[in-house]
Steps between C-alpha positions, in 0.01 A plus 500: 500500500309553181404096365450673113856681539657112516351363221707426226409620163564252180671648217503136358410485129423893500740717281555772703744754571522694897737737519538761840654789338449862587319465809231335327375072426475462129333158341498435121311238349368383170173731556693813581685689808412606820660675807438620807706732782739279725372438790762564839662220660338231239764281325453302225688172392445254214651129548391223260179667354399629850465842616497578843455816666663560800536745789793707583606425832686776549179772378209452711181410268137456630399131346184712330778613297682147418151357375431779343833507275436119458133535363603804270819298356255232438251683295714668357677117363149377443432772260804546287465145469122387475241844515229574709145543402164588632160454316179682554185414434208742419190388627157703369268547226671732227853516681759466294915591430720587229839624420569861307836569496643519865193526643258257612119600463261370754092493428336397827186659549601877473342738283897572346747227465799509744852506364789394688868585397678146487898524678799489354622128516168344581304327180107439494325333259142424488357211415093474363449824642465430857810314615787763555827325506770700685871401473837616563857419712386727767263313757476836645399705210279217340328460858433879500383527194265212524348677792460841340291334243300294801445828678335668222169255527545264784226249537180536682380236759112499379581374135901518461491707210859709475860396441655216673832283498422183302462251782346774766207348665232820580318442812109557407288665721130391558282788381205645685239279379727198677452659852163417491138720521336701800247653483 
């Protein structure tokens, strides 16, 4: 039995709308809509500000898939209602970001700068030009977007130079005058 799939999820204080129409879980919120395919044999049922997802006796459902309809409803209610966000840091002499348009435009250490097309429904601001500020309603899109950007530099493990999440910590390696002389 799947221990995330019985968790209840509180709608209290949230203005949101779920509605199951059309073979598909729609939640609107203050931020903005979201949906995603039903998911067979999952029920849903609201009772005092409560949601609670439930199996279908009578369909037979794997408990991977009653979490996993509990954990998508979720952030799905979490960002109609609140956001997500990721920030990333660039770490390195001369690396910087800024904003053009859609496009975000990287300079980390490359001889041309690298431009990255920024998704529909994700925003990203940047902040002194190295903090890159990623937000949207979509954990998943803001999550894949955050590591596109991360994927272009990540950071090295002699001096950590490269783009990491805000509150990464980079494991340094010791470099070969550490290990000592022979000779």
């Amino acid at each position: 039995m799947s221990r995330l799939g019985k968790k209840l999820i509180s709608l209290a204080g949230k203005k949101i709308d779920i509605k199951i129409q059309n073979g598909r879980i729609e939640v609107k919120g203050p931020k903005g809509e979201l949906f995603i395919p039903a998911i067979k044999g999952i029920l849903i049922k609201i009772e005092n500000d409560r949601l609670f997802v439930l199996r279908d006796e009578q369909v037979k459902v794997h408990n991977k898939d009653y979490g996993l309809a509990r954990a998508l409803i979720n952030n799905m209610i979490i960002g109609v209602s609140v956001g997500f966000e990721k920030r990333l840091k660039l770490e390195g002499v001369g690396y910087r970001a800024q904003i053009e348009g859609n496009m975000l435009d990287l300079q980390i250490g490359r001889s041309h700068p690298t431009k990255l097309l920024i998704p529909e429904g994700v925003k990203v601001t940047v902040e002194k030009g190295v903090l890159i500020v990623v937000e949207g309603i979509s954990k998943f899109l803001v999550g894949h977007f955050a590591a596109e950007i991360r994927a272009e530099k990540k950071p090295e493990p002699y001096k950590g130079k490269g783009i990491r999440y805000e509150k990464e910590h980079v494991r340094k390696k010791a470099g070969k005058a550490a290990k000592g002389k022979t000779g």
